[in-house]
C-alpha positions as CSV (number, residue, x, y, z in Angstrom):
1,X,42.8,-54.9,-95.4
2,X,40.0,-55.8,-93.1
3,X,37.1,-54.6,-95.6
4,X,39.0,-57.1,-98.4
5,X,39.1,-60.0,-96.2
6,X,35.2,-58.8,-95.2
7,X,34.1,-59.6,-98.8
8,X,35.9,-62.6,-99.9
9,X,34.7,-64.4,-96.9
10,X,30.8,-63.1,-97.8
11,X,31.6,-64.7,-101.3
12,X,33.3,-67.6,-99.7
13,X,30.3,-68.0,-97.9
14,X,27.8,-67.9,-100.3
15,X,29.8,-70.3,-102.4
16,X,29.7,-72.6,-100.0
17,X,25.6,-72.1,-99.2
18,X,25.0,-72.6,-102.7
19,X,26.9,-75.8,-103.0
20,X,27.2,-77.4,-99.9
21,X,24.2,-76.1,-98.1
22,X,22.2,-76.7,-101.2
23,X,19.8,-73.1,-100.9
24,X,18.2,-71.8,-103.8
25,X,15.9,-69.5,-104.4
26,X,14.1,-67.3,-102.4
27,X,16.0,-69.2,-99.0
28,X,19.2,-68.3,-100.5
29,X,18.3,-64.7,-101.2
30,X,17.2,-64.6,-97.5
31,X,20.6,-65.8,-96.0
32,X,22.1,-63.4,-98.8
33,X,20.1,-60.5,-97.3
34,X,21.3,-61.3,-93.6
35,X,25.0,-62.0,-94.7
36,X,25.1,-58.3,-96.2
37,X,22.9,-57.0,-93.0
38,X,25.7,-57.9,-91.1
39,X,28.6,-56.6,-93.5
40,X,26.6,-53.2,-93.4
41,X,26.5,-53.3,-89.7
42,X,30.1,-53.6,-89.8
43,X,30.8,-51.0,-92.0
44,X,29.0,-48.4,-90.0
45,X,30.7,-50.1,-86.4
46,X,33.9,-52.2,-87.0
47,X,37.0,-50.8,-86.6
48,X,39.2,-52.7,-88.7
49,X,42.5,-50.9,-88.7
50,X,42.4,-50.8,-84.9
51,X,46.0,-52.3,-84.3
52,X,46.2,-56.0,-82.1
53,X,48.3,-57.0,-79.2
54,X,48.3,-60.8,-80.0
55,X,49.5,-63.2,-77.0
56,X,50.8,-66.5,-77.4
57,X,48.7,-69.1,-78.4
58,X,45.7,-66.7,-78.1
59,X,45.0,-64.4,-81.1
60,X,44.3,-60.5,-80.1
61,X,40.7,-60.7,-82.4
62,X,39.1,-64.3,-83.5
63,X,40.2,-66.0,-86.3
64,X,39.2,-66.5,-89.6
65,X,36.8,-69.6,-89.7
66,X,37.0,-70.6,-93.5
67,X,34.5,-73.3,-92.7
68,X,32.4,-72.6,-95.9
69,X,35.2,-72.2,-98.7
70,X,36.5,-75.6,-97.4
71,X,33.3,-77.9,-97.4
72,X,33.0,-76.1,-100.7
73,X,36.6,-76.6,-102.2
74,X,37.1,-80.4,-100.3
75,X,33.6,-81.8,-99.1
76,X,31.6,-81.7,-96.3
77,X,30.9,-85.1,-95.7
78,X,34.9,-85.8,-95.3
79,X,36.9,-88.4,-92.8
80,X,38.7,-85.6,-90.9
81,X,35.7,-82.8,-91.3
82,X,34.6,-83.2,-87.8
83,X,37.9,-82.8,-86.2
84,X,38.0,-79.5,-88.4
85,X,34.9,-78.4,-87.4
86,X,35.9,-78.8,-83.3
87,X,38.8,-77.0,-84.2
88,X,36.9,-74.1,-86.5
89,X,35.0,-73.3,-82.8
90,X,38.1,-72.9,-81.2
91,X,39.4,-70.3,-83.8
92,X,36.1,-68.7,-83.6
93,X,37.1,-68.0,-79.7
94,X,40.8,-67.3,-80.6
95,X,41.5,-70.8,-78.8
96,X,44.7,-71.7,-81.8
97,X,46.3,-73.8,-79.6
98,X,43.7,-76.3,-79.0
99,X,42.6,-75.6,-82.7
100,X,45.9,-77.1,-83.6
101,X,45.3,-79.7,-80.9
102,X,42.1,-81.0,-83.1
103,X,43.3,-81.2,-86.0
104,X,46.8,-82.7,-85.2
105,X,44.2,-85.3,-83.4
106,X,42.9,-85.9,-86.8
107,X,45.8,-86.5,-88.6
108,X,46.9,-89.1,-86.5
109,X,43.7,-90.6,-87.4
110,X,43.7,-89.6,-91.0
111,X,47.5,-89.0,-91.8
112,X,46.6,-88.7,-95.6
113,X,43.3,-86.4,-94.9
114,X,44.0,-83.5,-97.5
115,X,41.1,-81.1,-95.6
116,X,43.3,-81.7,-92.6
117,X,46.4,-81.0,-94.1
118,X,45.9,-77.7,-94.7
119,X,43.9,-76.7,-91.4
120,X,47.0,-77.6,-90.1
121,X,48.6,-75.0,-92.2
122,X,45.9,-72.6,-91.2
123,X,45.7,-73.1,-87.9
124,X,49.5,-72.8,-88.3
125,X,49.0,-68.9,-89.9
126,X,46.3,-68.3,-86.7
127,X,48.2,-69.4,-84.2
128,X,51.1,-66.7,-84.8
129,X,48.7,-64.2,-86.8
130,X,51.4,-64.5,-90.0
131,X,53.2,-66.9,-92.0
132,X,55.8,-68.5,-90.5
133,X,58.3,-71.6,-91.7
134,X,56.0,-73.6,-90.1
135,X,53.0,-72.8,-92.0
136,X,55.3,-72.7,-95.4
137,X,56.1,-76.3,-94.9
138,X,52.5,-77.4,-94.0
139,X,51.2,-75.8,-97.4
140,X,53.7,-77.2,-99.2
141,X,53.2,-80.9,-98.3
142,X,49.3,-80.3,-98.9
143,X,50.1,-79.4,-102.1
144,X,52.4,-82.3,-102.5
145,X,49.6,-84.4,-101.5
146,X,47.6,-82.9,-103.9
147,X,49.4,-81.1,-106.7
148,X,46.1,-81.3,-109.5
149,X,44.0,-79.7,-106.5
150,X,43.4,-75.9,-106.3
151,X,42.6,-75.9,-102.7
152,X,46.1,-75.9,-101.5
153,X,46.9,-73.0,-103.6
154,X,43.8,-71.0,-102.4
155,X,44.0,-71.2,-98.8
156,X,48.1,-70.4,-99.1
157,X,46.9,-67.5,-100.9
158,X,45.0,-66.3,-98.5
159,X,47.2,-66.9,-95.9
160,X,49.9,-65.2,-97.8
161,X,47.4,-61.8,-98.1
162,X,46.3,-62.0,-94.4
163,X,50.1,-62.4,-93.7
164,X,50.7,-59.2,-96.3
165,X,52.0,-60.5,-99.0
166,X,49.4,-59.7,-101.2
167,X,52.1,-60.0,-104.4
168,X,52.3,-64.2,-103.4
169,X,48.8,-64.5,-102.9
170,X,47.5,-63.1,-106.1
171,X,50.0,-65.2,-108.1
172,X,48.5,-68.4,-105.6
173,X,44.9,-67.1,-106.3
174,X,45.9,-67.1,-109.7
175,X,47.1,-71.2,-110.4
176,X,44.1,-72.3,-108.2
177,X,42.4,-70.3,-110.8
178,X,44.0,-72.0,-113.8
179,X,43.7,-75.7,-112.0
180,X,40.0,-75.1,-112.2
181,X,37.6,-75.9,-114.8
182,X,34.9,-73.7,-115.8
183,X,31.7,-74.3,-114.3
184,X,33.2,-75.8,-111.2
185,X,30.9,-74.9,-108.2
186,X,33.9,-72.9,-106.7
187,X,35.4,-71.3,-109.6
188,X,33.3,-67.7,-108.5
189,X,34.9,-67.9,-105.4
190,X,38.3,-68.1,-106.5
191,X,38.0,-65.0,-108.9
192,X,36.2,-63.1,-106.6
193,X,39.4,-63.3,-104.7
194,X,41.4,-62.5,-107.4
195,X,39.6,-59.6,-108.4
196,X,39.8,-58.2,-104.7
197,X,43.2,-59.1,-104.3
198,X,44.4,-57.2,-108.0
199,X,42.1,-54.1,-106.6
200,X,43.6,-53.8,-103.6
201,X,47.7,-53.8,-105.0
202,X,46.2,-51.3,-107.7
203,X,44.9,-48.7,-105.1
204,X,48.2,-49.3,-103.3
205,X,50.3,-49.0,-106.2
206,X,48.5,-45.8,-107.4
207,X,48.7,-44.4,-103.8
208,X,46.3,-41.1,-102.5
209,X,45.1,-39.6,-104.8
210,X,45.7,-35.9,-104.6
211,X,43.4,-32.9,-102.7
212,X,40.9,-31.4,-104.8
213,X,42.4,-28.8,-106.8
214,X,46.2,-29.7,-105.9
215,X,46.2,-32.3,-109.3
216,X,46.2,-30.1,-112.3
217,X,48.2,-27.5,-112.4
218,X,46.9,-23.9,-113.1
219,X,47.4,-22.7,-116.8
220,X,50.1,-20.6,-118.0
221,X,49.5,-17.2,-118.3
222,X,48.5,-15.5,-121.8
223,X,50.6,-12.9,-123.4
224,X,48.5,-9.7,-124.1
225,X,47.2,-8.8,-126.9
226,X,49.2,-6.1,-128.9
């Protein structure tokens, strides 16, 4: 799981370089080329199955700062982004209860703030490193506040597939995907997840594959010529 989530959030991120930070070109091929840099340096280092010992209100490993796929999916220059963006550098230290702190700041502010609503549902998932009632309800009013708007739908599904459910989060992946038109900035990053997401139950459903050897069986034997 922790090589899927790797690779959505590099396409997340480029996503959101291309539209909110505006790089083209050869600049964007350069922050491309660091971004993979630093996946390969994972891949030869991180230990992503390495189980967690979470304690309350501080998560065992950082979270998941989705900083890029929201200024891509809801704006950067929103009423409630810089109380999201204090409470993305808590998550980033594993702080979730002062990241919750932030953005229930801002929606006493901004009560109607749909960016906020659901970072509040994130920092909901963080903040007990699955999903919880809690959460549920959070997502669901953001989508009540906005039920045209794929956004809800994408970060519940990726909620739902850090949480496990990887069945849920396809089918979310999947309406954000059909509440977006073609050519929207975003759309790339929603079937990117998608894609990941269906590869990932395939290899599960088909399960290991067998030793070398072991799969076909050896050929009956051949009566003698008379």
């Amino acid at each position: 799981m922790g090589w899927l989530w790797l690779f959505l959030l590099l396409a997340a991120t480029a996503a959101g370089l291309w539209v909110a930070g505006r790089l083209r070109g050869a600049a964007l091929q350069v922050t491309l080329a660091a971004l993979m840099l630093g996946a390969a340096g994972y891949a030869l280092q991180g230990e992503p199955d390495l189980p967690g010992a979470p304690r309350e209100g501080v998560l065992s490993r950082p979270a998941l700062p989705l900083t890029e796929a929201r200024q891509a999916m809801l704006g950067r220059f929103t009423a409630g982004e810089r109380y999201l963006l204090i409470a993305d550098s808590f998550a980033r230290r594993g702080n979730t209860t002062e990241e919750l702190g932030a953005i229930r700041a801002g929606l006493k502010a901004y009560p109607d703030n749909l960016a906020l609503k659901i970072g509040l549902a994130n920092a909901l998932v963080d903040h007990a490193q699955m999903m919880t009632p809690a959460a549920e309800l959070a997502f669901e009013r953001a989508r009540q506040a906005a039920p045209k708007h794929p956004a809800p739908l994408f970060f519940e599904g990726l909620a739902r597939a850090r949480s496990g459910d990887l069945e849920r989060g396809l089918q979310l992946f999947r309406s954000a995907l059909t509440l977006t038109p073609e050519g929207t900035s975003y759309r790339p990053m929603i079937e990117q997840g998608v894609t990941l997401v269906s590869n990932t139950l395939a290899e599960q459903q088909a399960g290991p594959s067998p030793p070398a050897g072991q799969g076909t069986p050896p050929p009956a034997p051949q009566d003698p010529l008379p």
